[in-house]
C-alpha positions as YAML, in Angstrom:
chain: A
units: angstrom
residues:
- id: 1
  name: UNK
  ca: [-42.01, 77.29, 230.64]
- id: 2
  name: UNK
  ca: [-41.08, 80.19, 232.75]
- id: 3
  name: UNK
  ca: [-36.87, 82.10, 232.30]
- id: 4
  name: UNK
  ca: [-36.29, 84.27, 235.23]
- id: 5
  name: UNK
  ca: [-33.01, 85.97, 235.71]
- id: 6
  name: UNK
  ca: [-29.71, 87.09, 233.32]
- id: 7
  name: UNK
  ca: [-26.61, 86.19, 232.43]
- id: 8
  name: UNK
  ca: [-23.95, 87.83, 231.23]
- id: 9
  name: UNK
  ca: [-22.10, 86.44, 227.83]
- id: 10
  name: UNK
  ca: [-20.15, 87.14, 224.18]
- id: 11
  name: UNK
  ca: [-21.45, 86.78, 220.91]
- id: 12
  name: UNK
  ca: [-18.19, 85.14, 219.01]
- id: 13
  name: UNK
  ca: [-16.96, 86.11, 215.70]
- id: 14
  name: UNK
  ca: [-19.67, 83.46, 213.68]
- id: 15
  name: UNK
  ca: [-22.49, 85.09, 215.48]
- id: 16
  name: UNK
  ca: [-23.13, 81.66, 217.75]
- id: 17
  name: UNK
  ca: [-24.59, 82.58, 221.21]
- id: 18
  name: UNK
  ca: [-24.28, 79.73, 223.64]
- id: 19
  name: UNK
  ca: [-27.40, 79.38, 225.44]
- id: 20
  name: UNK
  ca: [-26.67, 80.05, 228.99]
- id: 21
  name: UNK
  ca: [-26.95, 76.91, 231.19]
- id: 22
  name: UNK
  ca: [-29.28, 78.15, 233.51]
- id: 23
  name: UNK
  ca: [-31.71, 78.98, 230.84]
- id: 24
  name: UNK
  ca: [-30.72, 76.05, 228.95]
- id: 25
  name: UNK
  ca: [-31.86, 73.82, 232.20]
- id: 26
  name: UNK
  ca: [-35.40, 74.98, 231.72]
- id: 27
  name: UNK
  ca: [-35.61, 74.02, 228.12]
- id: 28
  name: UNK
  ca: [-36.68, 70.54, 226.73]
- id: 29
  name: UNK
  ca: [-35.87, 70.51, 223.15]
- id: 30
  name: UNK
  ca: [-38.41, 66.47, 223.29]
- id: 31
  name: UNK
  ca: [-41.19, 69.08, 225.27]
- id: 32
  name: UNK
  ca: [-39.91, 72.53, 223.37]
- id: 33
  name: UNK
  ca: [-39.00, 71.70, 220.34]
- id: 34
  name: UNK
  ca: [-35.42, 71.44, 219.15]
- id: 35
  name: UNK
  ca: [-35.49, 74.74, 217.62]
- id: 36
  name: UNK
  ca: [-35.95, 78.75, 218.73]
- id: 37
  name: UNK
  ca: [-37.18, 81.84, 216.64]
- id: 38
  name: UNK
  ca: [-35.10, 84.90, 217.00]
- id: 39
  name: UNK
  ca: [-37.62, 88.04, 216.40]
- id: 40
  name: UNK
  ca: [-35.83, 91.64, 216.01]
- id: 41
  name: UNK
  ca: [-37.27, 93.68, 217.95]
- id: 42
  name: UNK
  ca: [-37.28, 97.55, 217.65]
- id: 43
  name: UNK
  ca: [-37.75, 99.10, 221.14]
- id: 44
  name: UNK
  ca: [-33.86, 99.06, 223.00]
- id: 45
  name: UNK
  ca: [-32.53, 97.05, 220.33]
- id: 46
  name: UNK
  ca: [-33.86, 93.22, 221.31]
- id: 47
  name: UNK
  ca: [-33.75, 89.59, 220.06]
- id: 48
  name: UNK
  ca: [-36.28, 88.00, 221.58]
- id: 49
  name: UNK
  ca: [-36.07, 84.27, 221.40]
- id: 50
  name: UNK
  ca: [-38.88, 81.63, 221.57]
- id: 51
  name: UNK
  ca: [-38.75, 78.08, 222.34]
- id: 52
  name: UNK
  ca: [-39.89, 76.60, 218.46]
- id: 53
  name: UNK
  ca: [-43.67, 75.56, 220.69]
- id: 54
  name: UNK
  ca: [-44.37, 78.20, 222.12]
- id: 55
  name: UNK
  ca: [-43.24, 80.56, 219.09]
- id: 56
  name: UNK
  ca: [-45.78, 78.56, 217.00]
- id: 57
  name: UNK
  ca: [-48.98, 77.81, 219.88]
- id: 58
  name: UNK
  ca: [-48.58, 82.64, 219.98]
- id: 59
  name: UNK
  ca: [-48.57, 82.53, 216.50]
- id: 60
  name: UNK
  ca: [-52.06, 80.32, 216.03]
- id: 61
  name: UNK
  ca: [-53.76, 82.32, 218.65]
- id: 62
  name: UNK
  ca: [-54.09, 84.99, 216.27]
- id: 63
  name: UNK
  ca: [-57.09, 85.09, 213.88]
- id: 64
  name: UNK
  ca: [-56.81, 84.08, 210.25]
- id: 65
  name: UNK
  ca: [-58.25, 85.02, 207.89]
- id: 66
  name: UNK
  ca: [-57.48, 85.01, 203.90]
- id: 67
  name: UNK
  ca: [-58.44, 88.89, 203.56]
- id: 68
  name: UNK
  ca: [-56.78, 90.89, 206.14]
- id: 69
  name: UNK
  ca: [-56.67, 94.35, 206.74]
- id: 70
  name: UNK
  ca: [-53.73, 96.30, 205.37]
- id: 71
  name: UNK
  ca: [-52.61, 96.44, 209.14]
- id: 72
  name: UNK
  ca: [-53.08, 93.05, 209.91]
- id: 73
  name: UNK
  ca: [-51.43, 92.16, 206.30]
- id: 74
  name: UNK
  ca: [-47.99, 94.49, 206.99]
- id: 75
  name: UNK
  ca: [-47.92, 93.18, 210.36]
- id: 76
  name: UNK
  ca: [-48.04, 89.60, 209.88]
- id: 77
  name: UNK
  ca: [-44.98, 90.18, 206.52]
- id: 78
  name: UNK
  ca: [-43.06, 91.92, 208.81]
- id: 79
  name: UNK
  ca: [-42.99, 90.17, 211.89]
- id: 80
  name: UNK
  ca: [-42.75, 86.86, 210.36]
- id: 81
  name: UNK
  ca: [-40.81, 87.93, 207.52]
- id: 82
  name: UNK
  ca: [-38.45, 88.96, 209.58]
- id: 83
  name: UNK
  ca: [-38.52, 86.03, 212.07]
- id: 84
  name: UNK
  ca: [-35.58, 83.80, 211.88]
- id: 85
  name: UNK
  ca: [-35.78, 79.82, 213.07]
- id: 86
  name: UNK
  ca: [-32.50, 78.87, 214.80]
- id: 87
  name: UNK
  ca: [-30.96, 75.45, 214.90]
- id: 88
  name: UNK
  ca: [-28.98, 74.24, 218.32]
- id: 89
  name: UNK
  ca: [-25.76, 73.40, 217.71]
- id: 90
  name: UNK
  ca: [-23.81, 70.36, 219.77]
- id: 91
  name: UNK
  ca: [-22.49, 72.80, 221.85]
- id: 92
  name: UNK
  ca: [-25.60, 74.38, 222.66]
- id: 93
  name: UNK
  ca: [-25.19, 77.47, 220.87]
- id: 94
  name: UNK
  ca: [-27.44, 79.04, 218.26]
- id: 95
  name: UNK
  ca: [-26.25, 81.19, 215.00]
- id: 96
  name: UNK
  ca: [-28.02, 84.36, 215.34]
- id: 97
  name: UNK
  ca: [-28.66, 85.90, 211.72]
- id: 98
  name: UNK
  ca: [-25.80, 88.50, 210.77]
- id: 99
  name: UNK
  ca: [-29.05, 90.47, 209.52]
- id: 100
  name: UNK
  ca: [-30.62, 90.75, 212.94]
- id: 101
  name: UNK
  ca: [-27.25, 91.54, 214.45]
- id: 102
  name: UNK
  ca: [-26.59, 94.70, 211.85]
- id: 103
  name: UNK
  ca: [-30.41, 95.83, 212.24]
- id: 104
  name: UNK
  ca: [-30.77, 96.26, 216.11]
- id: 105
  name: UNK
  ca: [-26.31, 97.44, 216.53]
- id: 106
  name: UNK
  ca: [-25.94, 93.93, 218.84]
- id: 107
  name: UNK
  ca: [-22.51, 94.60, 220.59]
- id: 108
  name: UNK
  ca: [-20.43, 91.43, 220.79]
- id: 109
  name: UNK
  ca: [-20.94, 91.68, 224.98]
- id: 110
  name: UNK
  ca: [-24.71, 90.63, 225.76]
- id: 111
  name: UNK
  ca: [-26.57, 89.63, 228.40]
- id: 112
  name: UNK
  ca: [-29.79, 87.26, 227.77]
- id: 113
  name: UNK
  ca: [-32.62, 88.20, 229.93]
- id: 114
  name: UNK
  ca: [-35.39, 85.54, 231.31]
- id: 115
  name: UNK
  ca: [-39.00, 87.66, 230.25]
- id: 116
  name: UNK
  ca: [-41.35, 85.09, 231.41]
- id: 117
  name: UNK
  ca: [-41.75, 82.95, 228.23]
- id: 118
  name: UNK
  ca: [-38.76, 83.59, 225.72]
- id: 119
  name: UNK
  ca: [-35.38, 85.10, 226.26]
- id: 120
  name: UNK
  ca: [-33.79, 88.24, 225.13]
- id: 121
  name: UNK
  ca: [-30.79, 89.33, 224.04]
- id: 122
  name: UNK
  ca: [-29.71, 92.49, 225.02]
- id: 123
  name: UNK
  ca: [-26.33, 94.96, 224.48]
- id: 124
  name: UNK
  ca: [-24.70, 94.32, 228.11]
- id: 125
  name: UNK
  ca: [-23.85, 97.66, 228.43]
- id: 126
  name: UNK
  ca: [-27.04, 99.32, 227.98]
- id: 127
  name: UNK
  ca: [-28.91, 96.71, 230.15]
- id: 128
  name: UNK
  ca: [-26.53, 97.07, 233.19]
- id: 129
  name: UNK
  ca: [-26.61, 100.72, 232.80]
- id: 130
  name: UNK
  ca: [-30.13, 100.84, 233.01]
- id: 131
  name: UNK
  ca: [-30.76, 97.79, 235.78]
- id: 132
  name: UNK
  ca: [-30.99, 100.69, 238.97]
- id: 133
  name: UNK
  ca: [-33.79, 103.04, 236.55]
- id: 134
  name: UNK
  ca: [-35.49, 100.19, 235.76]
- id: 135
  name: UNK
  ca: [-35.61, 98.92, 239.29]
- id: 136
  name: UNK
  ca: [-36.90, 102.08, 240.20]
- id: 137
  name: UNK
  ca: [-39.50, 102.29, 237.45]
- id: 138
  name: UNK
  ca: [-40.92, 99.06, 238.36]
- id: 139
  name: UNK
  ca: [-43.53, 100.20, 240.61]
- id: 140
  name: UNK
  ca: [-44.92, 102.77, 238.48]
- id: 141
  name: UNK
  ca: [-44.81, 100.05, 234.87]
- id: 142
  name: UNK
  ca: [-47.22, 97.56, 236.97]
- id: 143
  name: UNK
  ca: [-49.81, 100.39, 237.60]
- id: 144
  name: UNK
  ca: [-49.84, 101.75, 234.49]
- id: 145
  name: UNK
  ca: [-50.43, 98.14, 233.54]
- id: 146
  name: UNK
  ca: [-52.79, 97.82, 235.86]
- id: 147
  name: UNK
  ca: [-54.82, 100.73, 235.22]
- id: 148
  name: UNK
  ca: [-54.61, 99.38, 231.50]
- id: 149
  name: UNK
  ca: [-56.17, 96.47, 231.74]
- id: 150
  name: UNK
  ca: [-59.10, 98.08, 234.47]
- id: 151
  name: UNK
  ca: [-59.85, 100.10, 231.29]
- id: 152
  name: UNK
  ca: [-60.73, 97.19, 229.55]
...
């Protein structure tokens, strides 16, 4: 499943985010699953959200093993220690943990962002501040990607 685009909405005062319908469209809970995982995310202050299938098919492409490195083992606490699974609501909307709010400062005025396979919620302020710069910065982000993955 591919989310392209943004839209602009509140968080209300029980932390419910109604899923915007455009994104909502795209998603099948039957296909998807009926749930999402919210994951913190450090860099900008993110939620990123995955559909409960695709959360789970990323998480079993990684390697198990019962003696990980220290690394691997802090990683794998962290990230899915701190990975919330959201229920949908009747009204579309998902509770986003008061813990995840308080950790990454999420302003009541959002905007969720399509990134290719989840969703993101950012502060609305500091993602329209930034669309122009990041426009501009485009070119240069795909050929350091690029040059990245020639490396390889």
């Amino acid at each position: 499943m591919l989310f392209t685009g943004q839209a602009e909405i509140t968080v209300d005062a029980k932390h419910r985010l109604a899923l915007p319908a455009k994104f909502r469209a795209r998603w099948d809970p039957k296909r998807d699953g009926p749930t999402w995982y919210c994951v913190p995310w450090p860099h900008e202050g993110v939620l990123r959200l995955y559909t409960e299938r695709r959360f789970e098919q990323m998480a079993e492409l990684q390697e198990e093993t019962l003696t990980p490195d220290q690394d691997r083992a802090d990683l794998e606490a962290t990230l899915f220690g701190f990975t919330e699974q959201l229920d949908v609501d009747s009204a579309s909307r998902i509770r986003l943990p008061a813990w995840h709010i308080d950790l990454i400062k999420l302003p009541r005025e959002v905007v969720v962002v399509g990134a290719r396979n989840r969703l993101e919620v950012r502060a609305r302020d500091s993602w329209v501040g930034s669309r122009v710069e990041r426009f501009n910065e485009l070119r240069q982000l795909v050929a350091r990607l690029e040059a990245r993955k020639n490396a390889q």
